[in-house]
mmCIF file of the C-alpha atoms, coordinates in Angstrom:
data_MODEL
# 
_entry.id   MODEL 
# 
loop_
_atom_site.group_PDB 
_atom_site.id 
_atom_site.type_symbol 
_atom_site.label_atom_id 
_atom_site.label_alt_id 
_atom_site.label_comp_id 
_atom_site.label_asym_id 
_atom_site.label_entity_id 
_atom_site.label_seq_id 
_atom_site.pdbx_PDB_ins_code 
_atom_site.Cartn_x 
_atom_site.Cartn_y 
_atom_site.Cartn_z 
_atom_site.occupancy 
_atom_site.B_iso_or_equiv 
_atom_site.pdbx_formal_charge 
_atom_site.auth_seq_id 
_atom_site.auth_comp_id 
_atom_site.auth_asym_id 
_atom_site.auth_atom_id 
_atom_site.pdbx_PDB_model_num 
ATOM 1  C CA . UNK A 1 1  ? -89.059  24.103 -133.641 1.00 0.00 ? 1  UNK A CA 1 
ATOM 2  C CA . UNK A 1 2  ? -87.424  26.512 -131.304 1.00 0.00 ? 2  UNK A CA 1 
ATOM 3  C CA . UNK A 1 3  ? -90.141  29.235 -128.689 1.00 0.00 ? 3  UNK A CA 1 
ATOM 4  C CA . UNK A 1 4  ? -88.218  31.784 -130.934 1.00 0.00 ? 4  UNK A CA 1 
ATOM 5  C CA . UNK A 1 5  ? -89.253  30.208 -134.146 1.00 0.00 ? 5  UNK A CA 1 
ATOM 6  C CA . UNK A 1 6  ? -93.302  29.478 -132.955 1.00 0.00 ? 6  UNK A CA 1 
ATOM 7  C CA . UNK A 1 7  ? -93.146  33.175 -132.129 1.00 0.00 ? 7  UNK A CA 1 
ATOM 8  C CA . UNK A 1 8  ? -91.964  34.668 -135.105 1.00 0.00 ? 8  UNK A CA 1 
ATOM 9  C CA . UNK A 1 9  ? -94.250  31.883 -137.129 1.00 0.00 ? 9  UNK A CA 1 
ATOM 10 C CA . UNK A 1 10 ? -97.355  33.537 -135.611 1.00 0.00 ? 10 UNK A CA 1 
ATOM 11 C CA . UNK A 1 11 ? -96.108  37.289 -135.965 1.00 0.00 ? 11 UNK A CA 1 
ATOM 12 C CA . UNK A 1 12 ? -95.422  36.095 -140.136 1.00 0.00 ? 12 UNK A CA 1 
ATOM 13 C CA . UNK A 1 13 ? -99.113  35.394 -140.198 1.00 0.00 ? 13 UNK A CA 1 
ATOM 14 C CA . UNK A 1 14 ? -99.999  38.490 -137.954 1.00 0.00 ? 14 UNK A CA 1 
ATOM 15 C CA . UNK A 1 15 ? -101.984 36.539 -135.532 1.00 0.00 ? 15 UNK A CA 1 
ATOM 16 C CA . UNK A 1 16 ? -101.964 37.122 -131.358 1.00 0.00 ? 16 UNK A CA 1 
ATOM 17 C CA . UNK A 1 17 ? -101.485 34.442 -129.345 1.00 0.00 ? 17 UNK A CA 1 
ATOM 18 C CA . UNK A 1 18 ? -104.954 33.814 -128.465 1.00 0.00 ? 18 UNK A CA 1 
ATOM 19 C CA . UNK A 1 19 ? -106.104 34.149 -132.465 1.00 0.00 ? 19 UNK A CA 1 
ATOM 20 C CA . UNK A 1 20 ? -102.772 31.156 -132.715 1.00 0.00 ? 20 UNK A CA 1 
ATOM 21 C CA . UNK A 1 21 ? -104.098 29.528 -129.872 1.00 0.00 ? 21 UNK A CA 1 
ATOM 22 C CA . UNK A 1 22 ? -106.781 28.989 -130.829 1.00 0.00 ? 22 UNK A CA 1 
ATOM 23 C CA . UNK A 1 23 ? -106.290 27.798 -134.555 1.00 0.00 ? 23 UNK A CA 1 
ATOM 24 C CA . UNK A 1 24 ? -104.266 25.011 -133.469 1.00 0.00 ? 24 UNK A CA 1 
ATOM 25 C CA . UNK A 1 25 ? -106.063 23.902 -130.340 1.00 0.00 ? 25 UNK A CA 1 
ATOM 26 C CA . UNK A 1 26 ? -104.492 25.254 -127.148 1.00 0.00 ? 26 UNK A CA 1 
ATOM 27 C CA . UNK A 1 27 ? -104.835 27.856 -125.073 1.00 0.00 ? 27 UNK A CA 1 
ATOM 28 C CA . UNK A 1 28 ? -103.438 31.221 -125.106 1.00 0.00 ? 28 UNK A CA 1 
ATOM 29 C CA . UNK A 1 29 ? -101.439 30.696 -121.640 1.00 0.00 ? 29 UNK A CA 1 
ATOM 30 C CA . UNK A 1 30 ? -99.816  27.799 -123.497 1.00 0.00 ? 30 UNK A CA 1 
ATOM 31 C CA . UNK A 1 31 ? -98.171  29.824 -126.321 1.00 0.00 ? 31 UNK A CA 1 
ATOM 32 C CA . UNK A 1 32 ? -97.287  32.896 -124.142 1.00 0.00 ? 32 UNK A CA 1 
ATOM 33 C CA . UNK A 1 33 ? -95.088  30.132 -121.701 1.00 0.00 ? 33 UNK A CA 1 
ATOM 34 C CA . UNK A 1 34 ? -93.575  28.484 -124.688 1.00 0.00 ? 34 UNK A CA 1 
ATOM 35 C CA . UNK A 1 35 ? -92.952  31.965 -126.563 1.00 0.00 ? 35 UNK A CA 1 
ATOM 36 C CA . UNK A 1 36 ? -91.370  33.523 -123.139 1.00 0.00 ? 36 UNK A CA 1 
ATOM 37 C CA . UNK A 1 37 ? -89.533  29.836 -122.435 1.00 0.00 ? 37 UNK A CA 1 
ATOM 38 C CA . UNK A 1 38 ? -91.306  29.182 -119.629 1.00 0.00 ? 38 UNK A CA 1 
ATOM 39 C CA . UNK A 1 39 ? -92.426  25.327 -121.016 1.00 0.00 ? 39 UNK A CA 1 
ATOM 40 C CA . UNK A 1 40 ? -90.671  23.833 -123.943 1.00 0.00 ? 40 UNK A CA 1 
ATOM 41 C CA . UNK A 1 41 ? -93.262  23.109 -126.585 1.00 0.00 ? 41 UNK A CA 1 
ATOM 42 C CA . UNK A 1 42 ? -94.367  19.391 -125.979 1.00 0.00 ? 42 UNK A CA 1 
ATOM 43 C CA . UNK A 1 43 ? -94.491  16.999 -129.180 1.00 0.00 ? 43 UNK A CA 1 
ATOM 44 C CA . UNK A 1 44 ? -98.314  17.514 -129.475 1.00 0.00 ? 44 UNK A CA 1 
ATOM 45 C CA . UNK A 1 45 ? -97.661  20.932 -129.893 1.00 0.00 ? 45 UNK A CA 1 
ATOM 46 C CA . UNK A 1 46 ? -95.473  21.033 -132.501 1.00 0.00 ? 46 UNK A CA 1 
ATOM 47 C CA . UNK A 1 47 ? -97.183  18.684 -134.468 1.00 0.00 ? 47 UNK A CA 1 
ATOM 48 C CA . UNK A 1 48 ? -100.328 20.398 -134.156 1.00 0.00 ? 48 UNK A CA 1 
ATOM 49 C CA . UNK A 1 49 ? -98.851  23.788 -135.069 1.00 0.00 ? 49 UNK A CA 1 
ATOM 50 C CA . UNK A 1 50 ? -96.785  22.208 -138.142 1.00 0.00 ? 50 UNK A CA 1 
ATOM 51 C CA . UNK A 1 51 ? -100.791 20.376 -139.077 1.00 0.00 ? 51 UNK A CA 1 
ATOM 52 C CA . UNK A 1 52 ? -102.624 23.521 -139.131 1.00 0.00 ? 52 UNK A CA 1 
ATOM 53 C CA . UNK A 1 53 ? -100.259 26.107 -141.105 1.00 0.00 ? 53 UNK A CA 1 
ATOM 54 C CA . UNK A 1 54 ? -98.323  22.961 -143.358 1.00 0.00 ? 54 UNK A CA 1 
ATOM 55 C CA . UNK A 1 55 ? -94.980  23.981 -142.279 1.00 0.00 ? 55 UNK A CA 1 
ATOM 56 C CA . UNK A 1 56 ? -92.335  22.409 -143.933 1.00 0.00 ? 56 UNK A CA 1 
ATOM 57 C CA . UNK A 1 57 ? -88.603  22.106 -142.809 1.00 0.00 ? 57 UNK A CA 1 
ATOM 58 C CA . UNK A 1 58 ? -87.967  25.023 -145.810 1.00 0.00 ? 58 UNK A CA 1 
ATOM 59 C CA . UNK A 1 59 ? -90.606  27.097 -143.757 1.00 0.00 ? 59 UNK A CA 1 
ATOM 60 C CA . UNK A 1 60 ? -89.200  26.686 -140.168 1.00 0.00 ? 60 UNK A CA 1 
ATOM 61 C CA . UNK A 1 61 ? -85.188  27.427 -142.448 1.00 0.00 ? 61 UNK A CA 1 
ATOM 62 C CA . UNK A 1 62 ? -87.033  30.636 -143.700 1.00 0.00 ? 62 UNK A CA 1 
ATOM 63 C CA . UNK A 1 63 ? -88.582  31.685 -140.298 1.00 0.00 ? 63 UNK A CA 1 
ATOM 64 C CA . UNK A 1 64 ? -85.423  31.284 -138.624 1.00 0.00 ? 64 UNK A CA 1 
ATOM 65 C CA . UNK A 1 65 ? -83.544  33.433 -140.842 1.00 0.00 ? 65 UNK A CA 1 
ATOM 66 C CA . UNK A 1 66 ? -86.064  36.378 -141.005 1.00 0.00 ? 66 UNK A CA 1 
ATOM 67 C CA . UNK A 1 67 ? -85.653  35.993 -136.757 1.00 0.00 ? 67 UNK A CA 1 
ATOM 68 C CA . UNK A 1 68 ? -82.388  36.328 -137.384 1.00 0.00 ? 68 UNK A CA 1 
ATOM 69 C CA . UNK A 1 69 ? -82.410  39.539 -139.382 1.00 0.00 ? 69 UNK A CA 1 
ATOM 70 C CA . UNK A 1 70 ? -85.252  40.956 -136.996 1.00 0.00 ? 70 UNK A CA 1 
ATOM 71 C CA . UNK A 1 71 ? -82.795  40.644 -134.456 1.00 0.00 ? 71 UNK A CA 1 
ATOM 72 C CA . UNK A 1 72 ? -79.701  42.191 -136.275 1.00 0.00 ? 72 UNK A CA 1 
ATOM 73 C CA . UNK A 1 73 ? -82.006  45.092 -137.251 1.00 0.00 ? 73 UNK A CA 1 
ATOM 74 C CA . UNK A 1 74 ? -83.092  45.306 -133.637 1.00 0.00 ? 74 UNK A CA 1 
ATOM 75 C CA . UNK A 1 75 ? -79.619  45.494 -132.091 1.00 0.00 ? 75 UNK A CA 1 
ATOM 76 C CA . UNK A 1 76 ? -78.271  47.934 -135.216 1.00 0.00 ? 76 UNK A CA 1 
ATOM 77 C CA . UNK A 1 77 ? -81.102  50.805 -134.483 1.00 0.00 ? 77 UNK A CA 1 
ATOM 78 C CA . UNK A 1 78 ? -80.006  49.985 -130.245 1.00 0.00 ? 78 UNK A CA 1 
ATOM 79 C CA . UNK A 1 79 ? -76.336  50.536 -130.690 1.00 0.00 ? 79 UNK A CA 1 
ATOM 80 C CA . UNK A 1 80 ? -76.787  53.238 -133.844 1.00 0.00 ? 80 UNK A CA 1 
ATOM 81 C CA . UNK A 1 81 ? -79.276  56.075 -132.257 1.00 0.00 ? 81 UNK A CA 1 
# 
């Protein structure tokens, strides 16, 4: 699981990264280095985020792609103003 793909996991279930934090057992500094790719989420990490919201490889697939169409959005409404 990519920074990228942890981010846009905890913006699908609308939480900050304190409320994320703390649901799987870190602290908020933690998640806001990972999410800006400061630290490279550790093993622990991912298998305590993938524990508490039961991702599945189908999940992370559909996470992914919705980044991916964030992003296109993102850079069409840049270039198209």
């Amino acid at each position: 699981m990519k920074p990228h793909t942890i981010k846009a996991l905890r913006s699908y279930y609308g939480l900050t990264q304190g409320e994320f934090a703390s649901r799987i057992g870190y602290a908020r500094t933690t998640i806001s280095e990972v999410e800006n790719m400061r630290k490279y989420p550790s093993a622990a990490l991912l298998a305590a985020i993938t524990r508490q919201f039961e991702i599945t490889d189908e999940f992370i697939a559909f996470l992914r792609d919705l980044e991916k169409m964030n992003k296109f959005i993102h850079d069409y409404t840049i270039t198209h103003h």
